[in-house]
C-alpha positions as CSV (number, residue, x, y, z in Angstrom):
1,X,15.3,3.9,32.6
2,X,18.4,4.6,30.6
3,X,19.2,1.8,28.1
4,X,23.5,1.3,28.6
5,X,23.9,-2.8,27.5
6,X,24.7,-3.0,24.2
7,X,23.1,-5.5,22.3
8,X,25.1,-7.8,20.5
9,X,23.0,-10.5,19.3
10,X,19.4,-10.2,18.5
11,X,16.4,-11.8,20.3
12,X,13.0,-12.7,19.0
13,X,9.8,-13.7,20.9
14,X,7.5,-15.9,20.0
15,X,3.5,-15.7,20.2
16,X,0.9,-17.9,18.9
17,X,-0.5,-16.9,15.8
18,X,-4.4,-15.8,15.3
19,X,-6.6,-18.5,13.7
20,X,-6.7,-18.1,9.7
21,X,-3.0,-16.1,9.7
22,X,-1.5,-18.5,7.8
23,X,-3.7,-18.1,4.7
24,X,-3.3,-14.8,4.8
25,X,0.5,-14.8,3.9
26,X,1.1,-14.9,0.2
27,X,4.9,-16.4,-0.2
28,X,7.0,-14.6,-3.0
29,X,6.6,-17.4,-5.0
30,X,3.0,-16.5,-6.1
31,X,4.6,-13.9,-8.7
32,X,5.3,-15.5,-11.9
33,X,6.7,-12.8,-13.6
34,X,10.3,-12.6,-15.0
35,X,12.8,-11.1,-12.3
36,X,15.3,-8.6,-13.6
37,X,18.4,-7.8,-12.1
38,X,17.7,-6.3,-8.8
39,X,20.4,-3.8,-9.2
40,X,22.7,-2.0,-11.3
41,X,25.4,0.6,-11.1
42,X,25.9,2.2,-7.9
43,X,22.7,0.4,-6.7
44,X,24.4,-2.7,-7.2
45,X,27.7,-1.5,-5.1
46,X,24.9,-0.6,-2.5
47,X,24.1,-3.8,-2.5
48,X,27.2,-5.6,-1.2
49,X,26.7,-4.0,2.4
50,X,25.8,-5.5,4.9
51,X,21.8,-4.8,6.3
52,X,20.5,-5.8,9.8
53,X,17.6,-7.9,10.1
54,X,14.3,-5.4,10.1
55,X,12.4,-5.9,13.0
56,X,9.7,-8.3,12.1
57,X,7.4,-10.6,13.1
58,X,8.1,-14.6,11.4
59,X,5.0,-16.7,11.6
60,X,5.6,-20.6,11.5
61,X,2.1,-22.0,10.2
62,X,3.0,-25.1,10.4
63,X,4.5,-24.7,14.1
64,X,1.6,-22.6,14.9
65,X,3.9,-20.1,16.2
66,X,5.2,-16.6,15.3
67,X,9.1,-15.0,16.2
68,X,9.9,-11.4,15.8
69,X,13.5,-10.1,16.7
70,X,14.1,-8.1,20.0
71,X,16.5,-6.0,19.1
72,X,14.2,-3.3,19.2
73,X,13.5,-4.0,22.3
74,X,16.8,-2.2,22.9
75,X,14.6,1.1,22.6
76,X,11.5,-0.6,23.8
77,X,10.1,0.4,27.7
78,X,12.2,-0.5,30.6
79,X,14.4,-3.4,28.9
80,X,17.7,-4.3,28.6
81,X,19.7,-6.7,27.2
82,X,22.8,-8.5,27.3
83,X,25.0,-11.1,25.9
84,X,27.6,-13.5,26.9
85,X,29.2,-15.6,23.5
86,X,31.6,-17.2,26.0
87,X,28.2,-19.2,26.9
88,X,25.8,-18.1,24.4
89,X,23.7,-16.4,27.2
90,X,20.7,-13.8,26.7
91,X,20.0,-11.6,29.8
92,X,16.8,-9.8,29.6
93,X,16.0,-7.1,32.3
94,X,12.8,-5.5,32.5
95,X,11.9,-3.5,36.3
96,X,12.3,-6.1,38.7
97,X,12.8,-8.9,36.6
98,X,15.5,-11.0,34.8
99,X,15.1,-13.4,32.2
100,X,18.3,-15.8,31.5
101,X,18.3,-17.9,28.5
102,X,20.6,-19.7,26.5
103,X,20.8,-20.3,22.6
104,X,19.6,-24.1,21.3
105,X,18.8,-24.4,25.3
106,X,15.3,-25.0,26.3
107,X,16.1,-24.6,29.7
108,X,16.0,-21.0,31.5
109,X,15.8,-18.8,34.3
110,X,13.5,-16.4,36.1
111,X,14.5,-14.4,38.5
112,X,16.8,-16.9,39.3
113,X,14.3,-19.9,39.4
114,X,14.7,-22.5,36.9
115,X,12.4,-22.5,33.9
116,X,11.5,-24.7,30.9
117,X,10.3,-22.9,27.7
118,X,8.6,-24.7,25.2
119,X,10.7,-23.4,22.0
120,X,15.2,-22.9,22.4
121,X,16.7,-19.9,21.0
122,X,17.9,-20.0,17.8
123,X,19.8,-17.7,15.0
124,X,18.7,-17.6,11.2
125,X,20.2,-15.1,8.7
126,X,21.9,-12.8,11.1
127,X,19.4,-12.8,13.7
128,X,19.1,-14.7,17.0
129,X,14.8,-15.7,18.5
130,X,13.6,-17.0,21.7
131,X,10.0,-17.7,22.2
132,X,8.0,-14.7,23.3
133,X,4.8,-16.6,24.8
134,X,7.6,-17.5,27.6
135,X,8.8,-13.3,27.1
136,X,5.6,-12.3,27.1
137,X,4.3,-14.1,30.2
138,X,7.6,-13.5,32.1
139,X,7.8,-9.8,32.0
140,X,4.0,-9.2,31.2
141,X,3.8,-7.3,27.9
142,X,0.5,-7.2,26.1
143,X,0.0,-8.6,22.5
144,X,-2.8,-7.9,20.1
145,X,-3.2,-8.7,16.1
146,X,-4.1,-5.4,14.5
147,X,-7.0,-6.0,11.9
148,X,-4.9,-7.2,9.2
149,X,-3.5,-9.8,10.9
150,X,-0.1,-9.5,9.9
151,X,0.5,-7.3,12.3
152,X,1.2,-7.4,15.8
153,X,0.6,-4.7,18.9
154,X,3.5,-5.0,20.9
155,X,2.8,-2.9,24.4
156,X,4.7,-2.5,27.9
157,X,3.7,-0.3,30.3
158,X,3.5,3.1,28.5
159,X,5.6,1.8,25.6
160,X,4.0,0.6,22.4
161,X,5.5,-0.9,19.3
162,X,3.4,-2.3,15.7
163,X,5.3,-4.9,14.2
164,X,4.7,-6.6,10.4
165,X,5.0,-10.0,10.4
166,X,5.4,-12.5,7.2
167,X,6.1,-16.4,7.2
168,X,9.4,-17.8,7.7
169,X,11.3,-18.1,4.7
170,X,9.7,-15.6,3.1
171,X,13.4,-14.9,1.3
172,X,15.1,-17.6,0.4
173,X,18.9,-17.7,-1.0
174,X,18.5,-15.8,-4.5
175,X,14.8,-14.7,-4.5
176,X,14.0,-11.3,-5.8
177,X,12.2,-8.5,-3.8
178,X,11.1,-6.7,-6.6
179,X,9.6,-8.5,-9.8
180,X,8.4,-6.0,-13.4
181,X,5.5,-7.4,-14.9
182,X,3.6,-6.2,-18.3
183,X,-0.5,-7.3,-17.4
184,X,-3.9,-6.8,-18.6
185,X,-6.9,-6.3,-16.6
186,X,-10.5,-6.2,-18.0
187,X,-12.6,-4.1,-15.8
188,X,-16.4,-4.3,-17.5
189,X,-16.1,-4.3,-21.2
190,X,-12.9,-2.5,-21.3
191,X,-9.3,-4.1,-21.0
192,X,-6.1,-1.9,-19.6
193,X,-2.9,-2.7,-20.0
194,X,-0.4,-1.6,-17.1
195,X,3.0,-1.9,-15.5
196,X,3.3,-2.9,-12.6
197,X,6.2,-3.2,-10.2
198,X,5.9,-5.2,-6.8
199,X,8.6,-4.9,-4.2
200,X,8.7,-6.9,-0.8
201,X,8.7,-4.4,1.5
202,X,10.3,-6.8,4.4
203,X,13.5,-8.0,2.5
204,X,16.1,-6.9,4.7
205,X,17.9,-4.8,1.5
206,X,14.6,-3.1,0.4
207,X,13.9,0.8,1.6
208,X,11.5,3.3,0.5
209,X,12.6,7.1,0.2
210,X,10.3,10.1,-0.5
211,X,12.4,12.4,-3.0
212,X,11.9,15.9,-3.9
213,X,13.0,17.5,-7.2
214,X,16.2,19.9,-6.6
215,X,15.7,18.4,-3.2
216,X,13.6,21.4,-2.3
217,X,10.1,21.7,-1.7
218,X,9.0,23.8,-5.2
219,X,11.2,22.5,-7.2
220,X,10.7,20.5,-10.7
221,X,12.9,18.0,-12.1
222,X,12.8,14.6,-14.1
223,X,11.8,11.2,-12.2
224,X,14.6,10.0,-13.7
225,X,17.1,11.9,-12.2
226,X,15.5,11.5,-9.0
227,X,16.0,7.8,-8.8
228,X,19.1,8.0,-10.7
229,X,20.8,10.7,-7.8
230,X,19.0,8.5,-5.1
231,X,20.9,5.2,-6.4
232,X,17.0,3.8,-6.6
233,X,15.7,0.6,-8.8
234,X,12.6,2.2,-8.7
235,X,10.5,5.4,-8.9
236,X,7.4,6.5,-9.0
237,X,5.5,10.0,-9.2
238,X,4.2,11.2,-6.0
239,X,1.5,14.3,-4.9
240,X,-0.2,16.7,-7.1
241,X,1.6,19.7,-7.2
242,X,0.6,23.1,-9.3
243,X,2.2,22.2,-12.8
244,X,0.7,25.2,-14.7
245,X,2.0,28.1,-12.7
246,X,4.5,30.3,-14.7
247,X,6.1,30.8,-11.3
248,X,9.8,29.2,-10.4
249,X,7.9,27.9,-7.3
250,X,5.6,25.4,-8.0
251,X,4.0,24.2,-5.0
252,X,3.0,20.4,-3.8
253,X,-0.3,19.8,-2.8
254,X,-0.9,17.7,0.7
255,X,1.6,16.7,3.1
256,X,5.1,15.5,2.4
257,X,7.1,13.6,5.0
258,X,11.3,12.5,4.1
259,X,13.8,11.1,6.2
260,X,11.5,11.3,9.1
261,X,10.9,15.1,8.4
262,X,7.7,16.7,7.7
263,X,8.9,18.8,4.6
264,X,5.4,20.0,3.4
265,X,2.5,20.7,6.1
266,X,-1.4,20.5,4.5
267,X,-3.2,21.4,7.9
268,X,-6.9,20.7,7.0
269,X,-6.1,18.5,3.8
270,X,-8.6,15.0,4.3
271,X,-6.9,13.2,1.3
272,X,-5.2,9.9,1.6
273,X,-1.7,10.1,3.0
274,X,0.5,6.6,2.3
275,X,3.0,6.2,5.2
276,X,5.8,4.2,6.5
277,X,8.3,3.8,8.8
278,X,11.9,2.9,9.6
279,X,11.1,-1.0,9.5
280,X,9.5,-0.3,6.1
281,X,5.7,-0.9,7.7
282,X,3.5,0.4,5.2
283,X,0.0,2.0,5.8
284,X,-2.7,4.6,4.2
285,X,-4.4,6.8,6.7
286,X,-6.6,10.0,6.7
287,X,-5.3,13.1,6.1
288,X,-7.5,14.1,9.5
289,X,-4.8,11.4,10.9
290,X,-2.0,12.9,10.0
291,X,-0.8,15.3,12.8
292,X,-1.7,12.4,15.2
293,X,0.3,9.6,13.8
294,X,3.1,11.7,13.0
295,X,3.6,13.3,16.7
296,X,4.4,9.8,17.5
297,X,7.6,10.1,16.1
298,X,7.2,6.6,13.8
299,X,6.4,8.4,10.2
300,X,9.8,8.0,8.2
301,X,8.2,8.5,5.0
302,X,4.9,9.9,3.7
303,X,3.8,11.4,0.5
304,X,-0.7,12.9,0.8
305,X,-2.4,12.2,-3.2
306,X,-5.5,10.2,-3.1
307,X,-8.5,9.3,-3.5
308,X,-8.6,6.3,-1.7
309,X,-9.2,3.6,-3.8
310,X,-9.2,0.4,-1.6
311,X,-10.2,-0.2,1.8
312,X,-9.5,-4.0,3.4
313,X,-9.8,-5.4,-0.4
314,X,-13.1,-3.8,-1.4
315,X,-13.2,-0.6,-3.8
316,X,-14.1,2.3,-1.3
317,X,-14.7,5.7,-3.4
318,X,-15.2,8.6,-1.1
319,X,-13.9,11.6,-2.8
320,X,-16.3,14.3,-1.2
321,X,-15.1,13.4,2.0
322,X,-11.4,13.6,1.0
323,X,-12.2,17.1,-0.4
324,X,-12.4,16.6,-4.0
325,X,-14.4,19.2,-5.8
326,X,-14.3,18.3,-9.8
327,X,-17.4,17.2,-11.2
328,X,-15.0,15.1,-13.4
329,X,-13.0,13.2,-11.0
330,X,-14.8,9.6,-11.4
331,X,-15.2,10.1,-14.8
332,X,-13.0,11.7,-16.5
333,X,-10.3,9.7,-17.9
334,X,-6.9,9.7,-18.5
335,X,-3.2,8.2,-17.3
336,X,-2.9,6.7,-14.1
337,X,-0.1,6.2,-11.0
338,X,-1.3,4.6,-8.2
339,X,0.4,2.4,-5.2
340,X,-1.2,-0.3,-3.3
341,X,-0.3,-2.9,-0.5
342,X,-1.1,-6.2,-0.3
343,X,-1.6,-8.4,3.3
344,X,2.1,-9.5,3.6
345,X,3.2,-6.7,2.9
346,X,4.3,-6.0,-1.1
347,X,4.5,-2.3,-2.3
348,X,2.3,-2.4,-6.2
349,X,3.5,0.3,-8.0
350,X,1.2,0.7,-10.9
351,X,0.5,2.8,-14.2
352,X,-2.3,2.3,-16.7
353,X,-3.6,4.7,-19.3
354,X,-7.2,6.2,-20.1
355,X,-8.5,4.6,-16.7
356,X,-11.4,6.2,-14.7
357,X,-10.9,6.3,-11.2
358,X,-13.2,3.6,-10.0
359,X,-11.8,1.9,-13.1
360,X,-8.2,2.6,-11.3
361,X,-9.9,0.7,-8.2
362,X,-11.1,-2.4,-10.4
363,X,-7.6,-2.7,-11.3
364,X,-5.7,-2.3,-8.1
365,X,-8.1,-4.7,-6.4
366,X,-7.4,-7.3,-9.5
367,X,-3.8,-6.4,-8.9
368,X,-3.6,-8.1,-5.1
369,X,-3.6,-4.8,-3.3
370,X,-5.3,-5.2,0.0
371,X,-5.4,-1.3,-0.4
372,X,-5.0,1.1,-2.6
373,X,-4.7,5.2,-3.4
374,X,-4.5,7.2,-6.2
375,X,-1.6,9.5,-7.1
376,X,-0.5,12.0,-9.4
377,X,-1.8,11.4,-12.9
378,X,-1.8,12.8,-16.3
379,X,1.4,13.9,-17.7
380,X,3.1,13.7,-14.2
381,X,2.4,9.8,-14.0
382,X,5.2,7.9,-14.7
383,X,7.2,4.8,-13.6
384,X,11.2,4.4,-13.3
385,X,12.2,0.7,-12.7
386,X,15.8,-0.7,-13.6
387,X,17.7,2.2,-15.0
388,X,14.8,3.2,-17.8
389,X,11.2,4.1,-17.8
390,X,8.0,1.7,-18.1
391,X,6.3,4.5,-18.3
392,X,7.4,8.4,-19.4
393,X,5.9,11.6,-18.0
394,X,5.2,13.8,-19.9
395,X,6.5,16.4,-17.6
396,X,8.9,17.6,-15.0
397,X,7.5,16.6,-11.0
398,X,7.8,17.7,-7.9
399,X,8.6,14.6,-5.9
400,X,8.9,11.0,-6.1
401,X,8.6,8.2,-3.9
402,X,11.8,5.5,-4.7
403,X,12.4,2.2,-3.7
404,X,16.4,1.3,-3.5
405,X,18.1,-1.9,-3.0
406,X,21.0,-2.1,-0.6
């Protein structure tokens, strides 16, 4: 069915959350270090516009109940939505049914039949929920926690939708979404000092971009100037590309996806891909995966490097199987990028020097990352975060993944 209604508020539905959610959400407090300014320059103009609420689930531990906004269930199976702020009315229409439901009103309709849900409506920072138990049971969609449990399987009919979720006030008035930190890791004998970047991939102003040098696929250029043309506060080096080739083209290993477009195709490449999509929903998957996740139209962003280095918390080495062929490659040494995720959701951006691989994975899994890959090292490995570098390549690169604040 066409969607015509315009949505002019936004909805949320409410689920009861899995046993043991709760102590798998890590609130932004937990990171000690020193904010800097979030953003400067143009990023800081950026900054001043205003951003819809991203489309995620809030979890209320202490309610024992989670909320996500509906407004995408504007684009979501049969359902349509409407709004009356004469009366503060919802209308929900899904097939043959027709939800009615009024803001701070517990009181609703069914087709027509009076209805009591157990939570009201309600609007917080630009957004407007209504409990999605009552949503779910009244128009019959299916709900299933994924395996990290922040996460939720959304379905309806044919129609599917994966949604992150994070606790309720997750962002209070003046928090940062993207804290620098200096740290030290001992992994055996041997201590490692890194930078590190963490960015909260669900603040409404945070998005992720997948930059190539000259914009081009073959091109070189400074990471630098791609997060200083891409107004970003932070930068990091992306996919192995061929650095030593006296050619003008210098080619990008592995598949590259920007702006929702695949720019580089690796058909056959097994390494690690890290993906995400317009709601900034993070994830690492096969390269075998690839094709199949992005003919399903979700894959905004996606940049292929590897080795895997974390699987679900644990270090998970595997290079064979992702197609590495150098004898060297667990123990050779050298500098270090790498990117990791944590379970609510935090981007770790991360450089270390004269780390081993499996040493890399001891310090991504000391770092919080839930998992973890490998990226470009050696003299491409560098880090951009608030208008200078943390860490300097020692070359030219082909592409960058940026974070920008807006």
């Amino acid at each position: 069915m066409k969607k015509k209604t315009r949505i002019l508020a936004f909805l949320a539905v409410i689920c009861l959350i899995p046993s043991g959610l709760s102590s798998a959400i890590v609130p932004a407090a937990a990171y000690t270090a020193s904010p800097a300014t979030v953003a400067t320059g143009a990023s800081a103009a950026a900054a001043t516009a205003a951003t819809a609420p991203k489309n995620v689930v809030l979890l209320d531990s202490k309610g024992g109940r989670s909320f996500v906004p509906i407004s995408f269930l504007k684009g979501f199976g049969d359902a349509m939505v409407g709004w009356s702020a004469a009366d503060q009315r919802i209308d929900i229409t899904d097939g043959d049914k027709q939800l009615t439901l009024y803001i701070g009103k517990t009181a609703a309709q069914l087709n027509g039949a009076p209805i009591t849900m157990s939570e009201a409506p309600f609007s917080e920072n630009g957004a407007t929920y209504v409990p999605l138990q009552f949503v779910k049971e009244a128009l019959g969609y299916s709900l299933e926690w994924g395996k990290n449990p922040t996460v939720l399987h959304i379905g309806s009919g044919n129609a599917k939708a994966t949604l992150p979720a994070i606790e309720r006030g997750s962002f209070p008035s003046g928090s940062n979404p993207v804290v620098s930190a200096r740290k030290t890791f001992k992994v055996g004998s041997k201590s490692f000092s890194v930078q590190m970047v963490t960015v909260s991939l669900m603040h409404p102003k945070i998005r992720l971009s997948t930059v190539l040098a000259g914009n081009e696929v073959g091109k070189v250029e400074d990471l630098s100037s791609m997060a200083k043309r891409s107004n970003a506060l932070v930068a990091i080096n992306g996919t192995f590309f061929d650095a030593y080739t006296k050619d003008s083209f210098k080619a990008p290993y592995g598949y590259i996806v920007s702006g929702g477009e695949l720019k580089r195709k690796a058909s056959g490449d097994k390494r690690t891909i890290f993906t995400y999509d317009k709601n900034m929903l993070a994830s690492l998957i096969p390269g075998d995966d690839f094709n199949k996740h992005f003919e399903e139209g979700t894959i905004e962003g996606a940049i292929q490097a590897g080795p895997r280095l974390l699987v679900d918390g644990k270090v998970a080495l595997d290079v064979a199987a992702e197609g590495f062929k150098d004898p060297k490659i667990l123990t050779g040494g050298g500098a270090r990028s790498a990117l990791g995720l944590t379970r609510d959701h935090k981007l770790i951006l991360l450089t270390s020097g004269g780390a081993t691989i499996p040493q890399l994975a001891e310090i991504m899994k000391q770092a919080g990352a839930y998992q973890a890959m490998n990226l470009d090292g050696g003299a491409s490995s560098g880090l951009y975060y608030n208008g200078k570098y943390l860490t300097t390549p020692g070359r030219k690169i082909s592409n960058a993944l940026v974070v920008t604040y807006r």
